[in-house]
N, C-alpha and C positions, 0 to 999 in steps of 0.2 A: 371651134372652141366652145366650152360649157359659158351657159349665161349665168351661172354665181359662183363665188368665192370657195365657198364651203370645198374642195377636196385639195385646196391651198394647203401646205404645210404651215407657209404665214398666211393672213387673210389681209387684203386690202384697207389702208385704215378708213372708209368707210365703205357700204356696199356700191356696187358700181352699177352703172347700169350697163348693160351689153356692147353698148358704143364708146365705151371706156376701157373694159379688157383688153388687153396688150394681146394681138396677134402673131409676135413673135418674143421667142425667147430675151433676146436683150433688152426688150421695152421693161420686161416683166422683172429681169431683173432690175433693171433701173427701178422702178417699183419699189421692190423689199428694200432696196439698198435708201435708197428715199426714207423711207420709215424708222430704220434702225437706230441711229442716234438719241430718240426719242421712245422708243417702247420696246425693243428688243433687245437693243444691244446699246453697251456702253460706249463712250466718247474710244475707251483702250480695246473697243471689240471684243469686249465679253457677254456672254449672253448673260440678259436682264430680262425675267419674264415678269409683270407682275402680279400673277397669281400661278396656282398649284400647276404643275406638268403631270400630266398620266402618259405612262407608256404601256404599248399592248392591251387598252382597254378592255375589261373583262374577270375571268375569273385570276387570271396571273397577270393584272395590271400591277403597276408599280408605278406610285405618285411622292410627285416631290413639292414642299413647301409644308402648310400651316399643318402640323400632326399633334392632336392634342393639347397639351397646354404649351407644346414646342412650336420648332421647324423640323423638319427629318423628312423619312422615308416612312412612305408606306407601303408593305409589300400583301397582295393577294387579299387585301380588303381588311386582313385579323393581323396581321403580325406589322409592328413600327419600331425604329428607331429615331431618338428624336432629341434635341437638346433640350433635358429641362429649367437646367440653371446655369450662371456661368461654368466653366470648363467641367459640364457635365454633363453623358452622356446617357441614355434611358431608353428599356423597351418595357411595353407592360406586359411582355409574355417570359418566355423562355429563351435562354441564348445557347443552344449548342455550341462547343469547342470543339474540334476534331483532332485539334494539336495540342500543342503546349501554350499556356497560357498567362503571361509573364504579367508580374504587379511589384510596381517600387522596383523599376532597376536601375534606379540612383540610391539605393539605400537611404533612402529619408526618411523611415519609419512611419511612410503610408503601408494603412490595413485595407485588410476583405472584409466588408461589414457584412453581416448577415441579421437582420434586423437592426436595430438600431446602439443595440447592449452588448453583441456579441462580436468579436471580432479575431483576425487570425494575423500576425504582422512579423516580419525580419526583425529581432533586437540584434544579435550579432551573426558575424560569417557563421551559416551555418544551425543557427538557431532560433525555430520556428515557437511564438508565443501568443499566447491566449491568456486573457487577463481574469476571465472565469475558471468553472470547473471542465473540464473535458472526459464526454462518457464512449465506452467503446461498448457497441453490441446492448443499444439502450432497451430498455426494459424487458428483459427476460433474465432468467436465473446464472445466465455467466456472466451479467453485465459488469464492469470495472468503470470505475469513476475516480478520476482524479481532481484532486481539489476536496471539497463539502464539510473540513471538519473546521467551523470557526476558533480563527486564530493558529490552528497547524497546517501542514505539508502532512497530506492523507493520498491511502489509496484503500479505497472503500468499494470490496468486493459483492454482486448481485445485486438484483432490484430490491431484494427483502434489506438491506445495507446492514445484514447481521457479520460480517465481520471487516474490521478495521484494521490497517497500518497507519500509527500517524506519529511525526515527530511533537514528543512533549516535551523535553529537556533539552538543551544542549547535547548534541551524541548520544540523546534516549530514544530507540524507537519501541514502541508501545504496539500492543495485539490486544484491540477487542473480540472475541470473536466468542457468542453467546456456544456451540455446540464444543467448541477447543482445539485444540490444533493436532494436524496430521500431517506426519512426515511418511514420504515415502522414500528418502532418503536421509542422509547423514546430515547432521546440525549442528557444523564447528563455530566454536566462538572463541577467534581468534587472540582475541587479547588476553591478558592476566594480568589480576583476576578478572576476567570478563562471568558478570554473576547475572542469573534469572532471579525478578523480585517477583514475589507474589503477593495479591493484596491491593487494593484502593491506596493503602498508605503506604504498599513497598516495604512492611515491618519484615517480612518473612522470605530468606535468600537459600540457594543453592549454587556453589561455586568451585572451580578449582583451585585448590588451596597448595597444591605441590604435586610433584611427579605420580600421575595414578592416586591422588588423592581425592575427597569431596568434602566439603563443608557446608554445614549449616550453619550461623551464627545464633541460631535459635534452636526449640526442642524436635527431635523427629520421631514420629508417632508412627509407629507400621501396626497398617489394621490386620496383617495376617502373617505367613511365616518369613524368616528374613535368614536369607544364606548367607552363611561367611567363610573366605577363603581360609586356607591353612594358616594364615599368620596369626587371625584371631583379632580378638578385640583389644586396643588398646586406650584405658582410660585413664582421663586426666595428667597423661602420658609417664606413669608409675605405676599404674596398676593393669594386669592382662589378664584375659581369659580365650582359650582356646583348646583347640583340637587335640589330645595327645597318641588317640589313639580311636583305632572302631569303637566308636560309642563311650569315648573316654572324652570328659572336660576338664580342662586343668587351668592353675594360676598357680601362677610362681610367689603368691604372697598367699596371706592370710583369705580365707572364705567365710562372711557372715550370714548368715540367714537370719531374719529376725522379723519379729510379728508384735503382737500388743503385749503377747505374755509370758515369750520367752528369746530367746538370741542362742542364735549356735554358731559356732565359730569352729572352722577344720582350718588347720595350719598348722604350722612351725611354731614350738612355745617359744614366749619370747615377747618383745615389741607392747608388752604390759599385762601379758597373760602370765608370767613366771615362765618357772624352768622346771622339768620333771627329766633331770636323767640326760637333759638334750633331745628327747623324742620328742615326737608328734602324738596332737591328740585332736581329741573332737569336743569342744568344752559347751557344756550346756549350760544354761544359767536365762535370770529374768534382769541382770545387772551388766554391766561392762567390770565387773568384781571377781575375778575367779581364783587367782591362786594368792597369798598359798591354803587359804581356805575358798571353797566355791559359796556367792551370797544364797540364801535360804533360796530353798524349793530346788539349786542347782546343784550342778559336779560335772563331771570331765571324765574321757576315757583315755587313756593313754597307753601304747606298749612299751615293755619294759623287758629286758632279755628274755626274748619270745613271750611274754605273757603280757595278756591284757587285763588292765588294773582299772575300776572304778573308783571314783574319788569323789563321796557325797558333799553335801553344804555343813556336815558336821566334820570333814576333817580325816573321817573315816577312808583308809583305801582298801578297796576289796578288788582280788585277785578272783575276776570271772572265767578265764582262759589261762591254760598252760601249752606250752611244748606247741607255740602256734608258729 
């Protein structure tokens, strides 16, 4: 038998001298068992060590007891597990998961804190919430960020945050977007009238007003040329102008033209111009004055059984054309 303690798994509770080593197994256990009540083990036969256990001493030791400001596991010298508060658990490195990793599965609306501000938690079956903003794809030119506009429900496209979705009205969603918008597809707007405002103040709309119609409730200014189907224009829903033929413009009423210093009128006489015969004429004039005398500086042209007839601001009618 070795004359010291030392390669005991328990050690003797004090050193022995040579002539006190147990010579055979049952002394020896007699021994430990002697001891246990008092430093190993509990009155119920649980182990009680009172300080730290290493196992496998070395680089892939594993110790148990005082770990930082806890108790826990120390594994391989750098990695611990450890309790640092009541019912809480701590490592100060990293925790790999290789499964699945469940949090609140009694629904009690415990979160995942990530720092102390941020947090991810169950509100209902099914739906996953954050009580900040949530960004995907952070800081580079596709980023998307939900949340950021105070006081609205935003979704705020790229890191430069030049274009915006955000609710400002009841059922108003709003587009900031500094460059303007591009469809690469069709953009229905379901309801009616369901209108686009334009403007800080929303003064200036475009809207569907009836089957294949558009409206503006304001003026529409085209800075270049503007196509119109065969129906033509109709204004103030009495008066038209359209298409009659290759390079032919027509309206079924009266046509004025007028400047600072004269008015021409082509139409049907009639409507406060007089009567010549029941023809048509082209009345020139600087007044809304034409028949039955035209006011100074004017007159009118009119056909009369094939011939075309001037009629000055004196009264006078002269026959310029026959047998037309």
């Amino acid at each position: 038998m070795p004359t010291s303690t030392a390669k005991w798994a328990f050690p003797y509770p004090v050193p022995a001298d040579p002539a006190d080593v147990p010579t055979d197994m049952g002394a020896l256990a007699a021994r430990i068992e002697a001891v246990g009540p008092y430093n190993w083990a509990t009155a119920a036969g649980a182990l009680a060590v009172p300080l730290e256990i290493t196992a496998r001493p070395g680089a892939n030791s594993v110790t148990i007891g005082a770990i930082g400001p806890g108790y826990g596991l120390l594994i391989a010298g750098d990695t611990n597990l450890y309790r640092s508060a009541a019912g809480r658990l701590r490592t100060d490195g990293l925790l790999d998961v290789q499964k699945d990793l469940s949090i609140d599965l009694g629904n009690a609306g415990n979160r995942l804190y990530i720092g102390t501000d941020v947090s991810l938690y169950r509100s209902a079956a099914n739906t996953l919430v954050t009580n900040g903003d949530f960004y995907a794809r952070y800081g580079i030119v596709d980023q998307v960020r939900l949340g950021g506009v105070p006081g609205y429900a935003a979704i705020i496209f790229s890191n430069a945050n030049d274009v915006t979705f955000y609710r400002h009205t009841a059922g108003g969603l709003y587009l900031q977007a500094s460059a303007g918008l591009t469809l690469s597809a069709n953009l229905i707007m379901a309801s009616d009238p369901a209108k686009i405002f334009f403007g800080s103040s929303a003064d200036t709309n475009l809207y569907r007003n009836g089957v294949g119609i558009l409206k503006t409730d304001g003026h529409l200014l085209v800075g270049s040329a503007i196509d119109i189907g065969v129906a033509g224009m109709t204004i103030a829903g009495d008066t038209n102008l359209y298409r009659l033929g290759g390079g032919q413009l027509a309206t079924d009423s009266q046509f004025h033209l007028r400047s600072a210093i004269a008015v021409i009128k082509v139409g049907p006489e009639g409507g406060g111009l007089g009567s010549v015969a029941g023809d048509k004429g082209i009345f020139i004039g600087d007044s809304g004055r034409f028949l039955p005398t035209p006011a100074v500086g004017g007159g009118y042209l009119y056909s009369a059984g094939g011939n075309l007839h001037w009629i000055s601001s004196g009264g006078k009618d002269t026959t310029l054309a026959t047998n037309l």
